[in-house]
C-alpha positions in Angstrom: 0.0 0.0 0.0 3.0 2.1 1.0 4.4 1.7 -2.4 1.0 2.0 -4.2 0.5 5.5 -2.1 4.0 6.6 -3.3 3.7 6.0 -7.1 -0.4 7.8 -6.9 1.0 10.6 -5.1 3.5 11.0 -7.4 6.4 13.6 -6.6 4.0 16.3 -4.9 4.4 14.4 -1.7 6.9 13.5 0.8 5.9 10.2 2.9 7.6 10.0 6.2 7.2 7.3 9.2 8.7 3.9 9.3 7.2 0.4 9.9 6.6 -1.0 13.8 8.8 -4.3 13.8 12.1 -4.3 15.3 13.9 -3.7 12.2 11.9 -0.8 11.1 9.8 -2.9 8.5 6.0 -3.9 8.8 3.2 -2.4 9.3 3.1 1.7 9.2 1.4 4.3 10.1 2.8 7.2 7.6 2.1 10.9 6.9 2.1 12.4 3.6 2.0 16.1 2.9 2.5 18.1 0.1 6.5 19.6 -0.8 4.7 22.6 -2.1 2.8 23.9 0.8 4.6 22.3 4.1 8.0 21.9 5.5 8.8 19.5 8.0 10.5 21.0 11.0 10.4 17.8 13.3 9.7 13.8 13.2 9.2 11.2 16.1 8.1 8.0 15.6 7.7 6.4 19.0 6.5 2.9 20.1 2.9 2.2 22.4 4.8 0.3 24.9 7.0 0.9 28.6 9.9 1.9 26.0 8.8 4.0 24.0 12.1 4.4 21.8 12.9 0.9 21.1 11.7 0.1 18.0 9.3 -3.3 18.1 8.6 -3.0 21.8 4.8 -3.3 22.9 3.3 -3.6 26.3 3.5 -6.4 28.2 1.2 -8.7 30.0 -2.1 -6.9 28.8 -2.7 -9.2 25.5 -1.8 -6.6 23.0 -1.2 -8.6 19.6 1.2 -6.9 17.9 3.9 -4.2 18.2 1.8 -1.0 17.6 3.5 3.0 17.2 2.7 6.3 16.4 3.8 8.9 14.0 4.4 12.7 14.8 5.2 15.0 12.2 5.6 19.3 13.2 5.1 20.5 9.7 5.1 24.3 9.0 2.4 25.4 6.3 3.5 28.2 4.2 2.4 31.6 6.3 1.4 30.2 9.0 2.4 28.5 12.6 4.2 25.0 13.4 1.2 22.1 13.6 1.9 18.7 15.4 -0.2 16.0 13.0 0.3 12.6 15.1 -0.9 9.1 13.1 -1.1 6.0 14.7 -3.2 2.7 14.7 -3.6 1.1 18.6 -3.9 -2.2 19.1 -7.4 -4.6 18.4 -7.1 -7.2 21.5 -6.1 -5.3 24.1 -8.4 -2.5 25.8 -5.8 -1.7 28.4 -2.9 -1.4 25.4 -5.3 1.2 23.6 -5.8 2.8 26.8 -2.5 3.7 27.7 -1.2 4.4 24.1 -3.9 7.0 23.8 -2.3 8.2 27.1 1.2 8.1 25.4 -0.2 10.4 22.8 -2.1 12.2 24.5 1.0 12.9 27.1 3.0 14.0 23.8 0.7 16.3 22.5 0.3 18.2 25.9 3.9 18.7 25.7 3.3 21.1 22.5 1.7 24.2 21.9 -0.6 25.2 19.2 -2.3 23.3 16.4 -2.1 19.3 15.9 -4.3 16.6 14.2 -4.4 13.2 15.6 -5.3 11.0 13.5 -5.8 6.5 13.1 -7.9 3.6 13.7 -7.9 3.1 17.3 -10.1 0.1 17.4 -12.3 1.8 20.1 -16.0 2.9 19.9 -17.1 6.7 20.7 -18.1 5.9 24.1 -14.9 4.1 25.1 -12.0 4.8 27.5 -9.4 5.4 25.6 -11.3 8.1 23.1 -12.9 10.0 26.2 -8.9 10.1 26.8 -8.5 11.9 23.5 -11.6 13.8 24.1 -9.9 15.1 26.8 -7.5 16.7 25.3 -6.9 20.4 25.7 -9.7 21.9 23.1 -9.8 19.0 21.2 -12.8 18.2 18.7 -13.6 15.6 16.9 -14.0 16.0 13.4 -15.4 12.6 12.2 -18.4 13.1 14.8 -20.9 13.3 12.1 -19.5 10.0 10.9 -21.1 7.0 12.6 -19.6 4.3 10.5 -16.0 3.7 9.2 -15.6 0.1 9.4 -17.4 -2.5 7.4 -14.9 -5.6 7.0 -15.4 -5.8 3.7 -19.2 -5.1 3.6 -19.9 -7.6 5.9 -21.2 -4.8 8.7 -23.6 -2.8 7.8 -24.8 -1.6 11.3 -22.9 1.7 12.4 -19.3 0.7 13.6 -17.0 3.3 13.8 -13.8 2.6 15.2 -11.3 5.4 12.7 -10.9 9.2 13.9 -9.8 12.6 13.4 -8.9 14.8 16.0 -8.3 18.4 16.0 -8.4 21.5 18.7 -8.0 23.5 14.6 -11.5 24.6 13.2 -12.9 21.7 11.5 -14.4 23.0 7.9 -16.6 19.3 7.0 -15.9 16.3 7.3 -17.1 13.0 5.4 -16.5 9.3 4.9 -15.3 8.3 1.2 -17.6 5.3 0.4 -15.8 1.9 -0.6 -18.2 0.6 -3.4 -16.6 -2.7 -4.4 -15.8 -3.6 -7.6 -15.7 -7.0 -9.2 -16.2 -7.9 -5.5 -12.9 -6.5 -4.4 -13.0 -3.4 -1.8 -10.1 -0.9 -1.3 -9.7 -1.4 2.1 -12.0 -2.7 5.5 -12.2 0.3 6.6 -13.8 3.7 5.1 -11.8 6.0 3.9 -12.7 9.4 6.3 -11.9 13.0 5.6 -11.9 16.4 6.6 -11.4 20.0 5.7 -9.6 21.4 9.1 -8.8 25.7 8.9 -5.3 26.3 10.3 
């Protein structure tokens, strides 16, 4: 998909964050932004786990999975201040995992000032723990609320099942989901694709 996203993008974007094994490969979480309109002025990619900074570590003894990390990129827009745009994607077995990785981010955000967007599939529902702990963040909205559905497992739910997010304390313009219509019974992803227009 990496490589897919890299070729579509074509050379308007930079990509930036690694995979989350030990060796830097696997699974990702990456930002792109456009070479025309941003510069990046920081990058931390940091684990979900007791050590943070060693690449492939995870908590231990709650169940989690699978390594997971997040991705923080301080990118300066042309004319305008630093934001903080965090992605990540916490873990699916472990409620305690998700809980304190949102914490982790959480924690890391609070350490910076002005605008960020968080954003991922955190495996949670609205009215779970670990997104009141994003909700909880200092001014923080969330810009997929009019969204009640983002994952479908390749249309097998149809019920309302959202479990992917935005996150924002910018003003949040609109936001939708992109709607996966399969073809030839193949679907683009399990998830919905979500977006929004956030003023910075």
């Amino acid at each position: 998909m990496r490589d897919f996203l890299r070729n579509a993008l074509s050379e308007e974007y930079y990509i930036v964050g690694c995979g989350r094994d030990s060796n830097y490969h696997g699974e990702a979480t990456p930002i792109a932004y456009r070479k025309n309109m941003f510069e990046l002025v920081g990058l931390d990619t940091f684990w979900l786990s007791d050590t943070p900074c060693v690449s492939g570590s995870k908590y231990e003894n709650v169940g989690q999975c699978c390594t997971r990390l997040a991705v923080s990129a301080v990118l300066s827009p042309i004319g305008c201040d630093n934001i903080t745009f965090v992605n990540t994607h916490l873990d699916v077995s472990s409620e305690q995992a998700r809980i304190w990785g949102m914490e982790s981010i959480k924690e890391r955000l609070s350490e910076r000032n002005g605008k960020f967007i968080l954003t991922g599939d955190m495996n949670d529902r609205p009215n779970s723990k670990c997104i009141s702990i994003a909700m909880d963040i200092k001014g923080v909205t969330d810009a997929t609320a009019n969204i009640p559905h983002s994952y479908h497992e390749y249309g097998k739910i149809k019920e309302d099942f959202k479990i992917d997010y935005i996150f924002t304390n910018a003003n949040v313009l609109r936001s939708h989901a992109v709607l996966d219509e399969p073809v030839d019974g193949i679907y683009i992803s399990d998830h919905y694709p979500l977006c929004a227009e956030i003023e910075i």
